[in-house]
C-alpha positions in Angstrom: 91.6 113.0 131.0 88.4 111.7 131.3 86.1 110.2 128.7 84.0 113.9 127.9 87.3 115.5 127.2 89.4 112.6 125.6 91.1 114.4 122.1 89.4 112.7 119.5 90.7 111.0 116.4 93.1 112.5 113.7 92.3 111.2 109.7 94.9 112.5 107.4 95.2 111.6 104.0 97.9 111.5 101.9 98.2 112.2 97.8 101.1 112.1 95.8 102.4 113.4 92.5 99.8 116.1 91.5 100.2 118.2 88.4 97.0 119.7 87.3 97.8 121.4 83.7 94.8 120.1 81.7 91.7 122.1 81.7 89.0 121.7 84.0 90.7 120.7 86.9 87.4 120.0 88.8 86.6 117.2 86.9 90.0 115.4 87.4 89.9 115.6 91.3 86.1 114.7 91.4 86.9 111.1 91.3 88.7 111.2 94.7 87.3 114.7 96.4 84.4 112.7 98.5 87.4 110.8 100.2 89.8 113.9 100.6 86.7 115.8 102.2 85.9 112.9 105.1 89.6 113.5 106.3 90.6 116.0 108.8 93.9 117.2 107.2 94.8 116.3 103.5 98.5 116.4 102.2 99.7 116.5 99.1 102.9 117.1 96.5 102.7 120.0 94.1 105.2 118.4 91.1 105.0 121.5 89.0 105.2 125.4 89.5 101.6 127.5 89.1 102.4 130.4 87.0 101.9 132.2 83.9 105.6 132.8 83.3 107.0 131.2 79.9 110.7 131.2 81.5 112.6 127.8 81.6 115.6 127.2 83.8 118.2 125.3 81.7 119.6 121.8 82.9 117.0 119.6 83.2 113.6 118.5 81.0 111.6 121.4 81.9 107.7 120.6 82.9 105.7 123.8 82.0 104.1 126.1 85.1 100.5 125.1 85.3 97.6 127.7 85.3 98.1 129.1 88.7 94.0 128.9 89.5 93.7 125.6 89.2 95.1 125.8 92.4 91.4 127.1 93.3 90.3 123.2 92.5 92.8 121.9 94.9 91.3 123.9 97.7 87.6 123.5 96.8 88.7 119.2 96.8 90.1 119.8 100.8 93.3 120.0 100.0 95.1 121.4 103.0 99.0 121.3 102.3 101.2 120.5 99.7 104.7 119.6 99.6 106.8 121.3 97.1 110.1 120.3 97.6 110.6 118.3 93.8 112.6 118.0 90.6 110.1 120.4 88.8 109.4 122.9 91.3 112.2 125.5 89.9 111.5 124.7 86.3 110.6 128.6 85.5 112.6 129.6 88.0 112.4 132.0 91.1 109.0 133.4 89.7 107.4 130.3 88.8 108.2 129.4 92.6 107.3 133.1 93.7 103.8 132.8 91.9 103.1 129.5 93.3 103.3 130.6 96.7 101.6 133.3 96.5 98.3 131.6 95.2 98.6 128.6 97.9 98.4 131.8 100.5 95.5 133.6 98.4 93.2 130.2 98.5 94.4 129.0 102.5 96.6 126.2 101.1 100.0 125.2 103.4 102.7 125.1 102.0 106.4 123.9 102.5 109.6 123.0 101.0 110.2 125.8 98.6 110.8 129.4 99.3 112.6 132.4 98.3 115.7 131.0 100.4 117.1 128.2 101.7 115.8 129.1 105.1 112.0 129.4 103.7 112.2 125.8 101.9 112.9 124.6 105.2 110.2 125.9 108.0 107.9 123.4 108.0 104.1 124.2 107.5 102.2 123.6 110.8 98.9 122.2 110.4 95.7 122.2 112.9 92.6 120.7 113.6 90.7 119.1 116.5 93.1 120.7 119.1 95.8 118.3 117.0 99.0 120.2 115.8 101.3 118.8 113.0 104.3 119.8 111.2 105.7 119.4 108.0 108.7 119.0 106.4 109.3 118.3 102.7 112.9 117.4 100.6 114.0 116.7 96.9 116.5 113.9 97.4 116.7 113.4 93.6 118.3 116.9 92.2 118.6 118.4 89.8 120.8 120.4 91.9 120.2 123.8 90.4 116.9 122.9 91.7 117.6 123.8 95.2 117.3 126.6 97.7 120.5 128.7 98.9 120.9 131.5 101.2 120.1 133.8 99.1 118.3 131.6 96.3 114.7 130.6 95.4 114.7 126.7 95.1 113.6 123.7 97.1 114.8 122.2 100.4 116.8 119.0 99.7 118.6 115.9 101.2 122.1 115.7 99.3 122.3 111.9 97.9 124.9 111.1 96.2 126.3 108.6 93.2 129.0 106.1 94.6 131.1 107.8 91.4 130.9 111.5 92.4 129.2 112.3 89.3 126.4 115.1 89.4 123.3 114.6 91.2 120.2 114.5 88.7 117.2 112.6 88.6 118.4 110.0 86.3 121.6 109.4 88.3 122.4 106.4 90.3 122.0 107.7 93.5 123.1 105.5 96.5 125.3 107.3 99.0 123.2 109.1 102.3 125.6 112.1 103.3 126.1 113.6 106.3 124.9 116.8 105.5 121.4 114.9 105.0 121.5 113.3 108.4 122.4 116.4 110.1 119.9 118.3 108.5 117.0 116.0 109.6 118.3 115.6 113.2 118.3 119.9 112.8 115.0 120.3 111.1 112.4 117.5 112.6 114.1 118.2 116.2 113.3 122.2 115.6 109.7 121.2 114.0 108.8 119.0 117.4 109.0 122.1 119.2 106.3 123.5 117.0 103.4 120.4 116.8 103.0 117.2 118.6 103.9 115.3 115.2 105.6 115.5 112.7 105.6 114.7 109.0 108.7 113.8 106.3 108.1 113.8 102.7 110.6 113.0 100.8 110.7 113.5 97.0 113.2 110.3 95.9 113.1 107.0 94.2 113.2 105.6 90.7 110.5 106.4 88.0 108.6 104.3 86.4 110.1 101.2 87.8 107.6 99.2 89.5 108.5 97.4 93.3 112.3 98.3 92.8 113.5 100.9 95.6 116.5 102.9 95.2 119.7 101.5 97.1 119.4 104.9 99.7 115.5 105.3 100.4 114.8 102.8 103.2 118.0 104.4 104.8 116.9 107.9 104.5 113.9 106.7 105.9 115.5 105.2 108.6 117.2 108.3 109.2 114.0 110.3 109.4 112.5 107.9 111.8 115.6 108.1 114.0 115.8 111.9 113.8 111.9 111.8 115.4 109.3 111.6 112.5 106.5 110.4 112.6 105.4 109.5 109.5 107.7 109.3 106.3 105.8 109.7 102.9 107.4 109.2 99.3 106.9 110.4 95.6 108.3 111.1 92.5 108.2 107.6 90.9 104.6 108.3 89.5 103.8 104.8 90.6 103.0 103.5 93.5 105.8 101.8 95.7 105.9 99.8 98.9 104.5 100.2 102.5 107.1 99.7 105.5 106.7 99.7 109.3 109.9 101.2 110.7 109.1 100.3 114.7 105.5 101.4 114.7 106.2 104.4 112.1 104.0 104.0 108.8 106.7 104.3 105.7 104.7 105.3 102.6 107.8 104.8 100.2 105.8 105.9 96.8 102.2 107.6 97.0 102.1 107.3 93.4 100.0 109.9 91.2 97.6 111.6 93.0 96.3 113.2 90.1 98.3 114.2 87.0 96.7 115.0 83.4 99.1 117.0 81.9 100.1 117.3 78.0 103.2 117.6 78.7 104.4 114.0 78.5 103.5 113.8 75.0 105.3 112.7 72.2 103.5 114.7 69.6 103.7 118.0 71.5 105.6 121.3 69.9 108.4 121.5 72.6 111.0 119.6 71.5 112.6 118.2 75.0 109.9 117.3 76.0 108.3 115.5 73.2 112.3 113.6 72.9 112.2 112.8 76.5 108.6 111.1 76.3 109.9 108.9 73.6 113.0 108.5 75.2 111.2 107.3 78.4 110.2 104.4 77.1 113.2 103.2 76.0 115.0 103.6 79.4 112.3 102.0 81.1 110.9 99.5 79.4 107.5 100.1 78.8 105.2 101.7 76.2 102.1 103.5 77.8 98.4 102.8 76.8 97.3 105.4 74.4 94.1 105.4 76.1 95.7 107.2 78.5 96.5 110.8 76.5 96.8 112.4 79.8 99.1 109.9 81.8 100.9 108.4 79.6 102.9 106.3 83.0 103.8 102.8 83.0 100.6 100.6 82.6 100.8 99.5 86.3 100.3 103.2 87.1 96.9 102.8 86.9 96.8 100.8 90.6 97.1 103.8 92.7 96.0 105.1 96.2 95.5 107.8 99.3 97.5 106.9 101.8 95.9 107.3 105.7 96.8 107.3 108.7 94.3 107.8 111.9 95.8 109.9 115.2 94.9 108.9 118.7 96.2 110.0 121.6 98.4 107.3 123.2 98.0 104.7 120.6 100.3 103.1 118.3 99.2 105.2 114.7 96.9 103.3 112.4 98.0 103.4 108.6 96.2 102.2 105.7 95.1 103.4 102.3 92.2 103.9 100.1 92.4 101.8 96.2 92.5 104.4 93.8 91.7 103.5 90.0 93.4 105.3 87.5 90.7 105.7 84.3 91.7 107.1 81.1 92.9 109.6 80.1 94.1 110.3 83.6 91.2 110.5 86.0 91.8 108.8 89.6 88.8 107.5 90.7 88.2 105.1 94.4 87.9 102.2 93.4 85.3 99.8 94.3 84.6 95.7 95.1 86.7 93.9 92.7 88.6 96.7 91.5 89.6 97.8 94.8 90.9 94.1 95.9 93.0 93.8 93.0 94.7 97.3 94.1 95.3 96.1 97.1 96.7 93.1 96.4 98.7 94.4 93.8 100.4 96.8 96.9 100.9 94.0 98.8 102.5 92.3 95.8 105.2 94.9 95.3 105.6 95.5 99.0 107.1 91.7 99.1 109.1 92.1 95.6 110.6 95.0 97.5 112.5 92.7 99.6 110.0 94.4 102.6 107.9 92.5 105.1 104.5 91.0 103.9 101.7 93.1 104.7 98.6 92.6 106.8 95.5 93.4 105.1 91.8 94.3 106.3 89.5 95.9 104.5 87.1 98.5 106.5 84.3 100.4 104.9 86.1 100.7 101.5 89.8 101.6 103.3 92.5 98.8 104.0 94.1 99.1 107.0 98.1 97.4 106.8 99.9 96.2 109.2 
């Protein structure tokens, strides 16, 4: 191919945890919008449901649905896709999933790991730009298992991990055991998805929360079955901090995005709902840590506030280029790119918790405000 016609390069970004149920939405993605908006295809994970609906599905803390145009800001920040597939997704039910949907399609968001059926959770979304085709696929490996999709259920797509004692799979389990089932249904689903896009993405919803550098015993082996089975690119969230950065081969392993913006009021102490005003006091006992009251909005563990995009630059016929951008945290929520100083110390702190992870240290170079990791 010569040099006039070469297929140019391919920026994605990648966001984690976003729930957007404080007013004004806008003003909490400004911080961060310039850098979605230089990218060519933004990612990110949808942690709550966007509906008006006031129902709550029994069995787990339920987050409330979030004002289903603030899914409007998303858009307007380049926000191109969002995974879905997540502990909270199914938290007011098939409606709440329903209504989400339908809004992602009304303002030309992608969308996958949720659906009406099992089927639906499952079709990746398949996402285009500069003659570049991508797919993606998106799983709740943490339960609750009411949360997921059947065959003739609304729910999320999931990777069945199990607890060593056989007890029921929830968020706050000791998962450790990689099934079968899992493993066949990533050989099934990334090998049907390559036949659709030139590369593909797995984004996996797992981990432990609020526990800085400590991965689960399962997640670098479901990784390492998503790499095997033909990914691409693995991304992580659900921790709501950031976790560490592997290389599986040349494949970038994002195990924890982090926040990628949450200001919500729902992880307040003082609210009127009573579960969830006992489980953020609860929190911090199981934990360990007691959040900075500065931060009304995301109340997280006070490392939280280190956060990042993750990137990764397309070409054709290289080995894939992965990095992120440092990403401040201010309060009460707001994630902001951080600069000079501020952005060294988030960097170093990644590399930090990369090597308490038991992973290999991290090569570092900073370019034009990005770090590139190798």
């Amino acid at each position: 191919m010569g040099a006039a016609t070469m297929q140019p390069a391919v920026k994605i970004a990648l966001l984690g945890d976003i729930i957007l149920d404080a007013p004004d939405p806008d003003r909490w993605l400004s911080g961060v919008a310039k850098a979605l908006k230089e990218a060519d295809l933004v990612i990110g994970h949808l942690e709550v449901p966007h509906t008006k609906t006031q129902k709550e599905v029994a069995g787990d803390v339920p987050a409330p649905g979030a004002p289903p145009e603030h899914l409007e800001a998303l858009a307007r920040a380049g926000v191109d896709a969002v995974t879905l597939a997540g502990n909270h997704i199914a938290d007011c039910g098939e409606t709440g999933i329903a209504d989400t949907i339908a809004k992602l399609e009304e303002v030309g968001i992608a969308y996958t790991g949720a659906g009406a059926t099992i089927n639906d959770a499952r079709r990746p979304a398949i996402l285009q730009t500069k003659g570049f085709r991508a797919a993606l696929l998106s799983y709740n490996c943490v339960g609750p298992e009411f949360s997921w999709a059947g065959p003739g259920k609304a729910g999320c797509a999931y990777l069945r991990i199990e607890p060593e004692d056989g007890s029921t799979i929830a968020p706050a389990a000791q998962l450790s055991r990689i099934t079968q089932d899992a493993v066949d249904t990533l050989k099934r689903d990334v090998a049907d998805a390559r036949k659709e896009a030139e590369f593909v993405i797995v984004a996996l919803h797992k981990g432990l929360v609020h526990t800085p550098a400590t991965l689960a015993p399962y997640e670098r082996g479901i990784a390492a079955h998503c790499v095997e089975a033909g990914a691409d690119l693995v991304i992580g969230h659900h921790a709501h901090i950031v976790q560490a950065i592997e290389f599986i081969g040349d494949t970038p392993v994002f195990h924890g995005l982090g926040n990628g913006c949450v200001v919500t009021e729902a992880l307040s102490p003082d609210q009127n709902h009573p579960q969830r005003a006992a489980w953020a006091r609860r929190r911090k006992e199981l934990f360990g840590f007691e959040p900075d009251p500065a931060y009304r909005l995301a109340p997280f563990h006070p490392e939280a506030v280190n956060a990042m995009i993750g990137e990764v630059v397309w070409r054709p016929g290289e080995r894939l280029q992965a990095g992120f951008i440092p990403v401040h945290v201010e309060s009460p929520g707001r994630p902001v790119l951080a600069q000079g100083e501020q952005a060294e110390m988030v960097a170093a702190y990644i590399g930090r918790i990369t090597s308490a992870s038991g992973l290999p240290p991290l090569t570092m170079q900073f370019v034009d405000g990005r770090v590139n990791v190798r």
